[in-house]
C-alpha positions in Angstrom: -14.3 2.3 2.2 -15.4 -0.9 3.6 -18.9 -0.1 2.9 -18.8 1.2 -0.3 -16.7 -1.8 -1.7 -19.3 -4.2 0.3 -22.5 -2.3 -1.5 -21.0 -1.6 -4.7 -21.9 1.9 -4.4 -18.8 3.7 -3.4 -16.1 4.6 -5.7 -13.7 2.3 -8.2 -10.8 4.3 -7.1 -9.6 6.3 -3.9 -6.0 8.5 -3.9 -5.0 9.6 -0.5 -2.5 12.2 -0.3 0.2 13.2 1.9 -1.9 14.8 5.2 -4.6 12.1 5.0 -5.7 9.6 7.9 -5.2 7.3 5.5 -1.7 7.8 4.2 -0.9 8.5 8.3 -2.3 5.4 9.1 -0.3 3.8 6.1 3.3 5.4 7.1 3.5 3.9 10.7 2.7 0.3 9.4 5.0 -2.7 9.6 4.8 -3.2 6.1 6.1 0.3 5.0 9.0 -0.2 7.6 9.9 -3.2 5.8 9.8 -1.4 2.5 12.2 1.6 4.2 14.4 -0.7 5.6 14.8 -3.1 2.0 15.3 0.2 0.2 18.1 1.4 2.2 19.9 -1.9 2.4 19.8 -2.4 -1.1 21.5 0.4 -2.2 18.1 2.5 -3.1 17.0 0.3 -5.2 12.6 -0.2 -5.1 12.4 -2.4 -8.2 11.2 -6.3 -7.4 8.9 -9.0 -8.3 5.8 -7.3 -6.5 5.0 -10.4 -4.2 8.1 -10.2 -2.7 9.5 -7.9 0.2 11.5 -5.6 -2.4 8.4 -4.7 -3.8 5.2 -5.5 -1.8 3.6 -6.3 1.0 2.0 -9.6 1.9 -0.3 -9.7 4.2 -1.7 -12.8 5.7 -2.2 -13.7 9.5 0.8 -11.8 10.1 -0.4 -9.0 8.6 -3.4 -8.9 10.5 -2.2 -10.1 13.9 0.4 -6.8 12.9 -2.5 -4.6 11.9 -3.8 -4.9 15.2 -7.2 -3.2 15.0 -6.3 -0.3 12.7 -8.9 -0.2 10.2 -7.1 1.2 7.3 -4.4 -1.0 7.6 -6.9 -4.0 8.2 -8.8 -3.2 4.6 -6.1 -2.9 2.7 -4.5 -5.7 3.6 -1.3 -6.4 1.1 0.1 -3.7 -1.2 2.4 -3.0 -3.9 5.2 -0.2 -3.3 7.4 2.1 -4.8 10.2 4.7 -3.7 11.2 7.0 -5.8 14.1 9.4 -4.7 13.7 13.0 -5.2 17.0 16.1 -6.2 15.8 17.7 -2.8 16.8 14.7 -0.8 13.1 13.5 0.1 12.2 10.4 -1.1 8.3 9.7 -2.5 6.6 6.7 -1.5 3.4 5.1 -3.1 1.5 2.1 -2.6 -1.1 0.6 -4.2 -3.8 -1.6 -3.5 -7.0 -3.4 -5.0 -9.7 -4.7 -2.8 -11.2 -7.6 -3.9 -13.6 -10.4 -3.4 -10.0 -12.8 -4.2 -8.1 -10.2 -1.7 -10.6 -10.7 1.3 -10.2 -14.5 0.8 -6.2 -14.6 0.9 -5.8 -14.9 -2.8 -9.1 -17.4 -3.2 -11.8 -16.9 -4.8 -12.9 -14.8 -7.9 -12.2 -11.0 -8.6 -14.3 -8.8 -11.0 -14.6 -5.4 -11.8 -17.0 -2.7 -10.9 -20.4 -2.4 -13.2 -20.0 1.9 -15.0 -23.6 2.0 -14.6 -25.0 -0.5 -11.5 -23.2 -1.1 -8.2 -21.6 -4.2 -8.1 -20.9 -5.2 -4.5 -17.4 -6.7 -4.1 -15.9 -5.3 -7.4 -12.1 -4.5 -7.7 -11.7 -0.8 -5.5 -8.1 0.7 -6.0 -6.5 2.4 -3.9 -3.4 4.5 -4.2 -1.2 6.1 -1.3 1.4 8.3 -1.8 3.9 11.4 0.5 7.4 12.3 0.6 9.6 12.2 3.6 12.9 12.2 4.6 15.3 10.0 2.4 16.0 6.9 5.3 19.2 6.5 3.4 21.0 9.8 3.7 19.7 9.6 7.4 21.0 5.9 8.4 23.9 6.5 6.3 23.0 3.6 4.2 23.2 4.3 -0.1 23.6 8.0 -0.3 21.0 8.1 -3.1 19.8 11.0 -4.2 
């Protein structure tokens, strides 16, 4: 991912789906913890301003000192979220993510987005995340959502 975005030749968007490194990767971070705990203690409730714990993930020299040297978590950096809770008790989490030239310089700096025709190295890359797991909620005996 790191290359592509760099070069300009890789694609605008990525999805990674439950059973991928990536969304592995992205369900054991300290970020997502924080985004299962806020939604239990709230009463299920994902909805937030997105720069804010109860609804994304800042990342920052904590983030990275927290990253440690997983790569994934290290290029995507800070992330919106969502939980949706699901009639079968799961719950569906997704998280989203553009890489930037801004993003890469803590919010500094310009953004743009990818040329259609011509790379354009250090263009806007999203990327999405999403699985379902266990509702944290029913579990911890927190909101009882379903």
């Amino acid at each position: 991912m790191t290359l592509g975005w760099a070069t300009g030749l890789g694609p605008s968007n990525y999805d990674f789906g439950p059973g991928s490194v990536e969304v592995k990767d992205m369900m054991l971070s300290p970020g997502v913890q924080r985004a299962r705990d806020y939604y239990r203690k709230s009463g299920c409730d994902s909805s937030g301003n997105p720069r804010t714990v109860s609804g994304g993930h800042p990342f920052g020299l904590k983030g990275l000192w927290d990253s440690g040297l997983n790569p994934i978590e290290q290029f995507v950096g800070s992330y919106d979220w969502t939980i949706s809770p699901n009639a079968d008790g799961t719950i569906t989490i997704t998280l989203k993510n553009t890489t930037s030239v801004q993003s890469l310089l803590y919010d500094h700096g310009p953004r743009w987005d990818r040329g259609k025709s011509i790379p354009t190295p250090g263009g806007n890359v999203t990327q999405t995340f999403h699985w379902t797991e266990p509702n944290p909620s029913r579990a911890a005996g927190g909101c009882g959502c379903q």
